[in-house]
LUMVEX-156732 format. One record per residue: residue in one letter; y, z, x of N, C-alpha, C, O in turn. Coordinates in steps of 0.05 Angstrom, whole numbers, always signed. Layout:
N
['A'; [Y; Z; X]; [Y; Z; X]; [Y; Z; X]; [Y; Z; X]] ...
//
This chain:
186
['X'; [+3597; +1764; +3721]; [+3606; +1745; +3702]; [+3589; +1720; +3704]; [+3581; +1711; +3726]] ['X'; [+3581; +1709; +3680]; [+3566; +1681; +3680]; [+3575; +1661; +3688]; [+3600; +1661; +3691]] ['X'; [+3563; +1640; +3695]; [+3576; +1615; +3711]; [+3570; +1600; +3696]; [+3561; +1606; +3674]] ['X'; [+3572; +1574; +3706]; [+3567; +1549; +3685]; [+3532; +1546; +3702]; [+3519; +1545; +3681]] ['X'; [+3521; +1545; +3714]; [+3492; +1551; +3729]; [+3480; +1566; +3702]; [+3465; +1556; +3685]] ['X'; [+3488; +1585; +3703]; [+3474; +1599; +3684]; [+3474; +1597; +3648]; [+3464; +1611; +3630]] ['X'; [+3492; +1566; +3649]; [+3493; +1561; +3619]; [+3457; +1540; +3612]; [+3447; +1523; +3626]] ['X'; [+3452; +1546; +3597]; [+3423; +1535; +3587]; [+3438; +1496; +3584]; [+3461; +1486; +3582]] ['X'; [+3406; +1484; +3585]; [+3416; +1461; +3576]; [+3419; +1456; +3553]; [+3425; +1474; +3536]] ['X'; [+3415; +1426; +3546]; [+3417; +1419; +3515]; [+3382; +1420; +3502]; [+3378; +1424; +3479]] ['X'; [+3373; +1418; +3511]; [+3342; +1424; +3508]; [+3333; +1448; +3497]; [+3319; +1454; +3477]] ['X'; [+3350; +1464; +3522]; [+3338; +1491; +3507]; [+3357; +1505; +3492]; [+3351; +1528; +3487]] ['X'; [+3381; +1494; +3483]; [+3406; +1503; +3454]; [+3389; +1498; +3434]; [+3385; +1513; +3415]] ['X'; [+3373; +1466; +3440]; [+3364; +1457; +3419]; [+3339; +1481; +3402]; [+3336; +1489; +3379]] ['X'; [+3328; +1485; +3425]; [+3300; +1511; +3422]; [+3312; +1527; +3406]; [+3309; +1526; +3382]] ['X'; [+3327; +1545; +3418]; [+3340; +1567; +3412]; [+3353; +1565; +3381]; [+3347; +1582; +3365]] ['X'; [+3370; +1546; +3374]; [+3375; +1536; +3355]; [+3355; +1539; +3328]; [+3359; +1551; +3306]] ['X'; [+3328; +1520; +3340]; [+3312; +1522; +3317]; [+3290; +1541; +3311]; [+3274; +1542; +3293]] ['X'; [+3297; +1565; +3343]; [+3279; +1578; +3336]; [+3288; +1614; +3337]; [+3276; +1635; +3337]] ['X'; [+3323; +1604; +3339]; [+3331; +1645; +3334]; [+3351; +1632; +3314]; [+3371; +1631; +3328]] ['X'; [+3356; +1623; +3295]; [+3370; +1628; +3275]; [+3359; +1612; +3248]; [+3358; +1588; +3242]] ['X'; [+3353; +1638; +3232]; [+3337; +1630; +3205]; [+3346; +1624; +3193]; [+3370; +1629; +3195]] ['X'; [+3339; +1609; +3173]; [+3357; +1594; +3143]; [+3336; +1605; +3119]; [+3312; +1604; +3117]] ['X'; [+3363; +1617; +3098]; [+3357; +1630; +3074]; [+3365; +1615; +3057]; [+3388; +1623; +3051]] ['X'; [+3357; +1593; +3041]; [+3360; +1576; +3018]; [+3367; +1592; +2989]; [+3351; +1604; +2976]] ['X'; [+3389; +1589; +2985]; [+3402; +1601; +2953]; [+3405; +1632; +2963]; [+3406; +1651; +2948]] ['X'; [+3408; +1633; +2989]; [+3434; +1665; +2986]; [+3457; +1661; +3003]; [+3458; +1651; +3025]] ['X'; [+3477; +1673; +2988]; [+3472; +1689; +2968]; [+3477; +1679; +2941]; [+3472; +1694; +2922]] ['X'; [+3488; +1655; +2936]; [+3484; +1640; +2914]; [+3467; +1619; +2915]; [+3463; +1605; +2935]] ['X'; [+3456; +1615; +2895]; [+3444; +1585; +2894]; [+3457; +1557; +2899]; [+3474; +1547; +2883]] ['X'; [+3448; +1545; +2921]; [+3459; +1516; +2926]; [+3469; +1529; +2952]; [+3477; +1512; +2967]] ['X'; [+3472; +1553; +2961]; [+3479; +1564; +2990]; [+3451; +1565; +3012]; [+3430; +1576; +3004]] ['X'; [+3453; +1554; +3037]; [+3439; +1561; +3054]; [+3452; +1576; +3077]; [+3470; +1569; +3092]] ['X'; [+3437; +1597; +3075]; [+3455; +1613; +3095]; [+3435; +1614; +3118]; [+3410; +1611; +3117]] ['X'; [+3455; +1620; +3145]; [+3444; +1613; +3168]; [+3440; +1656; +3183]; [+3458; +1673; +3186]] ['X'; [+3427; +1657; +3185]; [+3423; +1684; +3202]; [+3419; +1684; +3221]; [+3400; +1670; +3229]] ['X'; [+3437; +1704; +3246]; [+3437; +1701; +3277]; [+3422; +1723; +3283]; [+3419; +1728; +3307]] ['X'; [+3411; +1740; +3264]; [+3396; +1774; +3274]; [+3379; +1758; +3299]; [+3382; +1763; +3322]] ['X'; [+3362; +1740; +3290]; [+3344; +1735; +3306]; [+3350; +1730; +3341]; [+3335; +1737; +3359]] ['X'; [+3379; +1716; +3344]; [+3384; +1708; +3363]; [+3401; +1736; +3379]; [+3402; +1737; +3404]] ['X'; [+3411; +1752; +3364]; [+3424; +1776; +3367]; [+3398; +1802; +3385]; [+3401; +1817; +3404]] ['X'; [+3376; +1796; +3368]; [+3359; +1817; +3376]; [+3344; +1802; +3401]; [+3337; +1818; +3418]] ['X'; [+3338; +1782; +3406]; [+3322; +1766; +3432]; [+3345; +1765; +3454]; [+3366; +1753; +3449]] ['X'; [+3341; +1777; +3479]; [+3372; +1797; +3489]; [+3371; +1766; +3508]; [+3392; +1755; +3510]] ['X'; [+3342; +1749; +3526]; [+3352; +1734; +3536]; [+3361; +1707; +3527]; [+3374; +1693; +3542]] ['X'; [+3351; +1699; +3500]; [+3368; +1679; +3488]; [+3397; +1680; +3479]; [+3413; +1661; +3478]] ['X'; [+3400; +1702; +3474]; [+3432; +1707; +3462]; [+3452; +1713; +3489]; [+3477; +1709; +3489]] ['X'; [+3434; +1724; +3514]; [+3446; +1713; +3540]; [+3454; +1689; +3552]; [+3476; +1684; +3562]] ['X'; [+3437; +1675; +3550]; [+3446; +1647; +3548]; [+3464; +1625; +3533]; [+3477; +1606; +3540]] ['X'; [+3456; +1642; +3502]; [+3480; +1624; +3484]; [+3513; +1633; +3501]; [+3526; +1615; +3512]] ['X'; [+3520; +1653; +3502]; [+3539; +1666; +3513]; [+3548; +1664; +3541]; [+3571; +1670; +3549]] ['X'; [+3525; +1652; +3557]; [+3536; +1637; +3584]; [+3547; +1613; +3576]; [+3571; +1607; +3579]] ['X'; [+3523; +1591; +3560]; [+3530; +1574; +3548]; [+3564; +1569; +3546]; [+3580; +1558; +3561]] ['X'; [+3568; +1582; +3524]; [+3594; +1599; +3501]; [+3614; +1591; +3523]; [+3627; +1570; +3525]] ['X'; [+3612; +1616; +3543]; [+3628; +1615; +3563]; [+3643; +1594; +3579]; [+3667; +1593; +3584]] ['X'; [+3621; +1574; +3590]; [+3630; +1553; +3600]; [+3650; +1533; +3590]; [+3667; +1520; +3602]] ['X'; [+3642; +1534; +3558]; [+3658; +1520; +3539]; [+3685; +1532; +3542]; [+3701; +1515; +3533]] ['X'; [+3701; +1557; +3552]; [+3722; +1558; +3544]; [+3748; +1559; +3569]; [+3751; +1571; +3591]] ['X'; [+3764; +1543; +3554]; [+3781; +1546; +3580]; [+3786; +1568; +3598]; [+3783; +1591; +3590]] ['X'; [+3792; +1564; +3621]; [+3801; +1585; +3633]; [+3833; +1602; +3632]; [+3855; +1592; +3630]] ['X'; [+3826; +1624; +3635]; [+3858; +1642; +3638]; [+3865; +1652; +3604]; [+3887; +1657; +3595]] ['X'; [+3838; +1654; +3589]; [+3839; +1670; +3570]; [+3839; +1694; +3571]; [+3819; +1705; +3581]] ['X'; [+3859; +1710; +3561]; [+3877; +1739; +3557]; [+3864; +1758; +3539]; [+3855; +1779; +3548]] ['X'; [+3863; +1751; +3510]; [+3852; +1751; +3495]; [+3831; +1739; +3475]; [+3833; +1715; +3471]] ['X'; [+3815; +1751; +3463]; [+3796; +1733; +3445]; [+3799; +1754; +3424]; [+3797; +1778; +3430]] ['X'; [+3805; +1742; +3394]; [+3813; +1751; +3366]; [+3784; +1744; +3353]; [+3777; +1721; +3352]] ['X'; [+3767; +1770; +3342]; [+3741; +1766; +3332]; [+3748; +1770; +3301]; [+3764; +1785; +3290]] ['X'; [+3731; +1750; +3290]; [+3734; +1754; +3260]; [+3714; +1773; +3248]; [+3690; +1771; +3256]] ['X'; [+3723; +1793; +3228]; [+3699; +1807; +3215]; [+3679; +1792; +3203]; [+3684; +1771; +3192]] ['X'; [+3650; +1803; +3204]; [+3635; +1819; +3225]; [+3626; +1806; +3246]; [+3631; +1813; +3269]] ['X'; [+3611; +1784; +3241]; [+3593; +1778; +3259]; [+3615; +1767; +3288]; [+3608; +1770; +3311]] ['X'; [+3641; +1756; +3280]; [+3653; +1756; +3307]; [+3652; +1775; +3326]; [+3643; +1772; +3349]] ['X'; [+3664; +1802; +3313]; [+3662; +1820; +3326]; [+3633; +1821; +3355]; [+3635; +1825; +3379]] ['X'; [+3609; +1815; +3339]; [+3579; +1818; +3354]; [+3576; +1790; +3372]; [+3556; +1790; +3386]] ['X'; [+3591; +1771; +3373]; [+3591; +1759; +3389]; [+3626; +1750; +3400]; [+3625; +1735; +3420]] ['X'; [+3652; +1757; +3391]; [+3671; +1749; +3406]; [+3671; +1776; +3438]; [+3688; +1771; +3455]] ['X'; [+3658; +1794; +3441]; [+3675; +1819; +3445]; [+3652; +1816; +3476]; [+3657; +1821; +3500]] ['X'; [+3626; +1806; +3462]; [+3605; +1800; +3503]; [+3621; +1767; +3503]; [+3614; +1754; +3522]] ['X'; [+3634; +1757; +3490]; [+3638; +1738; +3503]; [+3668; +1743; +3521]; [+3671; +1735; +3544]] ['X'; [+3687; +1757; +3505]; [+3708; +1778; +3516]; [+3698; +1788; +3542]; [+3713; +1786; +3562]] ['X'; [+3671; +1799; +3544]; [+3673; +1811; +3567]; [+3661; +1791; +3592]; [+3665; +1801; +3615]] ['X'; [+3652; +1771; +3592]; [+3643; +1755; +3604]; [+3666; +1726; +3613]; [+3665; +1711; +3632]] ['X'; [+3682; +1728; +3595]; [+3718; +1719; +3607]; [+3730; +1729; +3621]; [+3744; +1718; +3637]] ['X'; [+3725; +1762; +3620]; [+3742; +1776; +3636]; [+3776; +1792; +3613]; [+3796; +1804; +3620]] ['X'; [+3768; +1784; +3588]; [+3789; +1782; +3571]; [+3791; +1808; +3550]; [+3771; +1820; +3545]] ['X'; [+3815; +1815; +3539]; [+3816; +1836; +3520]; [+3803; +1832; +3499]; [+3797; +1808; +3499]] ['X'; [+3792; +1846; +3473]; [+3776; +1835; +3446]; [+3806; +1849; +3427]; [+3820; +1869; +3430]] ['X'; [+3804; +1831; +3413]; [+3822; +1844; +3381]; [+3801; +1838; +3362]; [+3787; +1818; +3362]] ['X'; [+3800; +1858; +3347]; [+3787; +1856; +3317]; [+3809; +1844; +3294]; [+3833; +1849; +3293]] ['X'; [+3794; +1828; +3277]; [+3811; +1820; +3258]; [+3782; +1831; +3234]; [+3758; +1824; +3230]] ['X'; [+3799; +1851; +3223]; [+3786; +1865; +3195]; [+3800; +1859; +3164]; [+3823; +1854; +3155]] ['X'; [+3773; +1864; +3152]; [+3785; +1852; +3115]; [+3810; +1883; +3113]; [+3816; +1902; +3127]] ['X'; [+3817; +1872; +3092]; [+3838; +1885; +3083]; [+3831; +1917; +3084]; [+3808; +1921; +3077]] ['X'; [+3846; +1941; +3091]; [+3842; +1974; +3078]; [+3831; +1970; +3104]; [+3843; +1948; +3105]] ['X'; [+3821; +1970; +3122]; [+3805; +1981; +3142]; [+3810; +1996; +3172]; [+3796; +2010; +3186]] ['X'; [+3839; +1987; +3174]; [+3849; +1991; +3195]; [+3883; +2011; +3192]; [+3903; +2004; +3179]] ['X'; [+3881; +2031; +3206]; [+3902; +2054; +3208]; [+3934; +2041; +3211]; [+3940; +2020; +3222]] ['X'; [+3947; +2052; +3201]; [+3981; +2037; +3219]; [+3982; +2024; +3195]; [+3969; +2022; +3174]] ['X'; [+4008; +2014; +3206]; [+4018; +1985; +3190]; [+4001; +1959; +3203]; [+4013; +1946; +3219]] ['X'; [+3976; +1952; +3198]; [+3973; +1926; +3211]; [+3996; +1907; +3202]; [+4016; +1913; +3189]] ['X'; [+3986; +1877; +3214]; [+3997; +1850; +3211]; [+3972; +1836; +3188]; [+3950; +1831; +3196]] ['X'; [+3979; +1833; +3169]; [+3958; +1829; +3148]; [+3977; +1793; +3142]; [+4000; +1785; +3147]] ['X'; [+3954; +1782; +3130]; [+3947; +1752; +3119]; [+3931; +1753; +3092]; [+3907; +1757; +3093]] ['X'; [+3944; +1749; +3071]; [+3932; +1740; +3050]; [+3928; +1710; +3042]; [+3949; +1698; +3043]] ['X'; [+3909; +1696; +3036]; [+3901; +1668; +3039]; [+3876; +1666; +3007]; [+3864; +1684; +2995]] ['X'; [+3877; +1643; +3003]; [+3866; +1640; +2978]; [+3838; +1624; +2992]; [+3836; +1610; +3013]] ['X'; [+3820; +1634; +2971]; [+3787; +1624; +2977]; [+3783; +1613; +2955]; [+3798; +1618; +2936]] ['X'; [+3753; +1589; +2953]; [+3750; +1579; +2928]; [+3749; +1588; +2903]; [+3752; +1572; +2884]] ['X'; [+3743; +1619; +2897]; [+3745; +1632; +2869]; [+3764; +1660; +2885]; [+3751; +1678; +2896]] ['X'; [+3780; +1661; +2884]; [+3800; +1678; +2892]; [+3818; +1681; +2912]; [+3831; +1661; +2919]] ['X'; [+3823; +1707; +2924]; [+3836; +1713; +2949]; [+3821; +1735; +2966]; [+3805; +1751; +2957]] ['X'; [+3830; +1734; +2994]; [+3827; +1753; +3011]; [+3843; +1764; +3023]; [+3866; +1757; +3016]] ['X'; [+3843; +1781; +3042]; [+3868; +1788; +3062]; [+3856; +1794; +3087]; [+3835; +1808; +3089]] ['X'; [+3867; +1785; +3106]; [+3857; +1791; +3136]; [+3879; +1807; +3148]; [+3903; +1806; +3143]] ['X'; [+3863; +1827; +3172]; [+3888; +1836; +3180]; [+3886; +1848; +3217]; [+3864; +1855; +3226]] ['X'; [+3909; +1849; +3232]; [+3895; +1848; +3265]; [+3912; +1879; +3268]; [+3932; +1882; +3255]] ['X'; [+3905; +1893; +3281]; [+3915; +1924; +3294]; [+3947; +1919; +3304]; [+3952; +1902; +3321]] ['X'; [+3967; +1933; +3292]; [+4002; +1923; +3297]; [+3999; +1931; +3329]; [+3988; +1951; +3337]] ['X'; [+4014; +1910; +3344]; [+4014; +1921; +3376]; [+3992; +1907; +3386]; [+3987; +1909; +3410]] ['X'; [+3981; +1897; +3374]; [+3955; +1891; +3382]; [+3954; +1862; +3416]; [+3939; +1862; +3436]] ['X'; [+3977; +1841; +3406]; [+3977; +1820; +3412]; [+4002; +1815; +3426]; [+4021; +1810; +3410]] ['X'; [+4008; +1815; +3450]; [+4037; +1811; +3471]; [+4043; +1784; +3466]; [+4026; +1766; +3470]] ['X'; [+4066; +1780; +3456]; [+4073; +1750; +3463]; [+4069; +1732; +3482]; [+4069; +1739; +3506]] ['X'; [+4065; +1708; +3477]; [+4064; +1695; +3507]; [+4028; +1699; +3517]; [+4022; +1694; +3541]] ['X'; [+4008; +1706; +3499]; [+3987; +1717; +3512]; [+3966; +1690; +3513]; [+3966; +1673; +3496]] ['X'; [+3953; +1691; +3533]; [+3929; +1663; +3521]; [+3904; +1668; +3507]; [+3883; +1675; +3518]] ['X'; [+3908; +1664; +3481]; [+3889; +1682; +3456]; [+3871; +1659; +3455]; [+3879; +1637; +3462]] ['X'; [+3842; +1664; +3444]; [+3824; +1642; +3436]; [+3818; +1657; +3407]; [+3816; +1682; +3410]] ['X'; [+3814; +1650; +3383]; [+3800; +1655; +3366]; [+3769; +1649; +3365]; [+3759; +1628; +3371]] ['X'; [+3750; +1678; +3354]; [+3725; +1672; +3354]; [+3709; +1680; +3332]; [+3708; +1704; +3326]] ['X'; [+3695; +1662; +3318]; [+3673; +1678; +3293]; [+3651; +1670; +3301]; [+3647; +1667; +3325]] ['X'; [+3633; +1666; +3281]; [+3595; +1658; +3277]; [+3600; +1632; +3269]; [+3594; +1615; +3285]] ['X'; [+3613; +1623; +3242]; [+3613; +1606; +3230]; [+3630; +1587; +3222]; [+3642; +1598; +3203]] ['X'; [+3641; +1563; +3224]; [+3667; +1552; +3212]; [+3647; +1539; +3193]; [+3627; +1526; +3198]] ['X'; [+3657; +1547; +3166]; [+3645; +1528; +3146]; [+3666; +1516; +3123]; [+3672; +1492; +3120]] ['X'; [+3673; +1533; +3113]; [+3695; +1517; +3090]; [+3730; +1518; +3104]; [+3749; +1504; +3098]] ['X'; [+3725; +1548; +3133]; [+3749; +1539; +3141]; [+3773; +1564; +3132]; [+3788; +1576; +3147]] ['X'; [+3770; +1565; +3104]; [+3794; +1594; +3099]; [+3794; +1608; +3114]; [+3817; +1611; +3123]] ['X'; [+3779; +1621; +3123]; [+3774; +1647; +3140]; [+3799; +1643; +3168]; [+3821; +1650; +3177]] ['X'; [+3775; +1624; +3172]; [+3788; +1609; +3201]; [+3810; +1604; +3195]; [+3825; +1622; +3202]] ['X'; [+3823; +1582; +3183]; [+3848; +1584; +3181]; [+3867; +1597; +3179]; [+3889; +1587; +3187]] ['X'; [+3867; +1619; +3169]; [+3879; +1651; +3159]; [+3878; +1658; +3184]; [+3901; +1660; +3192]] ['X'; [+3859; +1662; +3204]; [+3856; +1685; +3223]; [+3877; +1669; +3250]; [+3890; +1680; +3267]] ['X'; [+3874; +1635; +3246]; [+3892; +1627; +3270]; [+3922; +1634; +3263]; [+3937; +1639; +3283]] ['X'; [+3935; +1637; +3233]; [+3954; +1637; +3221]; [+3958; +1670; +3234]; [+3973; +1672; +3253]] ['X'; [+3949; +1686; +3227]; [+3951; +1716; +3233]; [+3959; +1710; +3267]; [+3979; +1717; +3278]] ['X'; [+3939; +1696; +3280]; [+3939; +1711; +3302]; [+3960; +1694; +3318]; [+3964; +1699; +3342]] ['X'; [+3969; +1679; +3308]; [+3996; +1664; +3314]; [+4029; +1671; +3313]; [+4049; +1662; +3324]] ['X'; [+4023; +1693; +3293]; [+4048; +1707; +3281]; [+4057; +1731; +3302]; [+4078; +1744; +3303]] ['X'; [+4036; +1731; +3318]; [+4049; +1744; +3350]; [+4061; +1735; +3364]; [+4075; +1751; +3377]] ['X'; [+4062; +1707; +3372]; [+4081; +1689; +3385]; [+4068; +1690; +3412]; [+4080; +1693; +3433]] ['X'; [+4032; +1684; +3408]; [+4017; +1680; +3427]; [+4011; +1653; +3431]; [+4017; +1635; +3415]] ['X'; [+3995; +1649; +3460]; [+3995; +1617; +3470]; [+3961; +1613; +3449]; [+3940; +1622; +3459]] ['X'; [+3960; +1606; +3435]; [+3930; +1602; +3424]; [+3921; +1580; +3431]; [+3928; +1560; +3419]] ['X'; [+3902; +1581; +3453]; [+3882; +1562; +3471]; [+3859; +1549; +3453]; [+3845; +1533; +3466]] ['X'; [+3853; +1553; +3429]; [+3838; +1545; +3417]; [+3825; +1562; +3390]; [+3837; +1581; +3381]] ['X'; [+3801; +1553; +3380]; [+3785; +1570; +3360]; [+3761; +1561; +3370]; [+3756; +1539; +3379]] ['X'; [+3740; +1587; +3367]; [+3710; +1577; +3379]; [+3691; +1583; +3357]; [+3695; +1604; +3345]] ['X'; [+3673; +1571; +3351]; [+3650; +1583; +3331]; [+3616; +1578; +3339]; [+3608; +1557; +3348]] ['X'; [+3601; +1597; +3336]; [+3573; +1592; +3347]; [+3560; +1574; +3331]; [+3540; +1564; +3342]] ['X'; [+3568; +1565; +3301]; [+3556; +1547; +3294]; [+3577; +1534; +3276]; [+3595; +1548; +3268]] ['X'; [+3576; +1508; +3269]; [+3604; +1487; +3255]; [+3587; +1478; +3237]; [+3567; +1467; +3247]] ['X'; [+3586; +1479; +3210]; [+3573; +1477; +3183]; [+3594; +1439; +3177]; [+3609; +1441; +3157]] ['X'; [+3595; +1418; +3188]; [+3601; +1399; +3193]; [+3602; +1391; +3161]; [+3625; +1397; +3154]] ['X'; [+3591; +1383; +3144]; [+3585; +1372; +3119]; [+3607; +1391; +3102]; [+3615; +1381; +3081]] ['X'; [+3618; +1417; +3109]; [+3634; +1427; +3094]; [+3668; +1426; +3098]; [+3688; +1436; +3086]] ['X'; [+3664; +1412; +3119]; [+3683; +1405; +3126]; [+3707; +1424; +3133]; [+3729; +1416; +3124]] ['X'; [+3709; +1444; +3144]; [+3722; +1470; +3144]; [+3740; +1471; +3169]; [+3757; +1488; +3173]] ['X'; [+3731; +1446; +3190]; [+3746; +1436; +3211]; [+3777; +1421; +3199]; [+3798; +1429; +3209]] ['X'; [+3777; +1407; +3186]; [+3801; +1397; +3165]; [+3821; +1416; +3162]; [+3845; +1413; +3164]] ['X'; [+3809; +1439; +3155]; [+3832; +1466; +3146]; [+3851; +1478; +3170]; [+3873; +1488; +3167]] ['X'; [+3839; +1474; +3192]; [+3848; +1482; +3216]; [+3875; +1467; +3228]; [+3874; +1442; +3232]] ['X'; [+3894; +1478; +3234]; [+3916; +1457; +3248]; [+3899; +1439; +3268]; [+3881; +1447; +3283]] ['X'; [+3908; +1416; +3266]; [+3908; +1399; +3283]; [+3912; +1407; +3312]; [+3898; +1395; +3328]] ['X'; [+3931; +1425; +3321]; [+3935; +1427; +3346]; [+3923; +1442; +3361]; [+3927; +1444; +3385]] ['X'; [+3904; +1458; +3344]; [+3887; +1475; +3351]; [+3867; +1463; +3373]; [+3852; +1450; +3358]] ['X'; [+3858; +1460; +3397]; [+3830; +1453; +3401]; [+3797; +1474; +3387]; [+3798; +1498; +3385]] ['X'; [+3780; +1462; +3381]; [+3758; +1472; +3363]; [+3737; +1464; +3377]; [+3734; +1440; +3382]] ['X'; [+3720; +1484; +3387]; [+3694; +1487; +3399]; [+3675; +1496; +3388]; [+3681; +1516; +3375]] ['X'; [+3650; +1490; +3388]; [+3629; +1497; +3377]; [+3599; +1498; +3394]; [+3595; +1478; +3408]] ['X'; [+3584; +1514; +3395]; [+3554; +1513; +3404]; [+3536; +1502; +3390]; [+3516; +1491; +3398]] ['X'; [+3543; +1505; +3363]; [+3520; +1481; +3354]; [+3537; +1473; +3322]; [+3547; +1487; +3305]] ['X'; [+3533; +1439; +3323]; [+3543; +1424; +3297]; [+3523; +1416; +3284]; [+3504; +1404; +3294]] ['X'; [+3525; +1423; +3263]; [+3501; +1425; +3241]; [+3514; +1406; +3207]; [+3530; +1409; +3189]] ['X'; [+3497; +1390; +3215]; [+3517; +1362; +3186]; [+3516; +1372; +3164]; [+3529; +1364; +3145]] ['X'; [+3496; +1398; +3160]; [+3501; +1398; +3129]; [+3524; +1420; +3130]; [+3535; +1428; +3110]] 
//
């Protein structure tokens, strides 16, 4: 398990930052810059580090960590295992067998539905929520709402990068604590 020793400084987040995650100007719409983590995903000892990093940031005596589809999944589940903690998937709607626990939530031109495996989540558990991105926030907000409806202790929400200028921290309860590896103003 990683220690806080083994979390990188601010120097080299900063490196890593500007030099494993690319920016794609106007996709997938125009006036969108999207941020891509392949880079930091495929370089095994930087994405080691973000994830010791990661780690240190989160409280201790986490039970669970709830990954949001997809990219949570690729980074909640080594950070799951580097807690010591269970992973839940939270998948879009149709994807998952059973009766899940599904969440439908409205986005700026429509709706979605999120949904977590029924059984998935013991009451009383100390859950952290985890994705890639908080940017406008629905997502996020939906997935603390879902994963709340278990009648778990939710220790927080974590994201590898906070799109700050979109303000998507706002959408989130207040009582949530919100962590981030890197805040980015636009």
């Amino acid at each position: 398990m990683s220690t806080h020793q083994d979390a990188p400084g601010s120097a080299r987040l900063a490196e890593i930052l500007a030099t494993r995650i690319d920016e794609y100007p106007d996709f997938p719409a125009p006036g969108v810059l999207f941020r891509d983590i392949t880079p930091l995903l495929r370089d095994a000892d930087a994405f080691r580090e973000v994830i010791a990093h990661w780690r240190a940031m989160i409280p201790e005596g986490v039970e669970y960590v709830v990954g949001t589809e997809a990219r949570g999944f690729v980074l909640g589940a080594p950070l799951a295992f580097e807690l010591g903690a269970g992973f839940i998937p939270v998948r879009k709607a149709g994807k998952l067998p059973g009766s899940p626990a599904s969440l439908r939530y409205d986005l700026e031109y429509g709706s979605a539905e999120v949904q977590i495996p029924e059984g998935s989540l013991p009451a009383g558990a100390r859950t952290l929520v985890v994705d890639d991105l908080l940017a406008t926030g629905g997502t996020a907000a939906a997935t603390i709402e879902l994963t709340r409806s278990f009648g778990v202790e939710l220790v927080g929400a974590s994201f590898l990068i906070e799109l700050e200028g979109l303000s998507g921290r706002e959408k989130l309860p207040a009582d949530v604590p919100v962590t981030t590896v890197w805040s980015i103003p636009d």
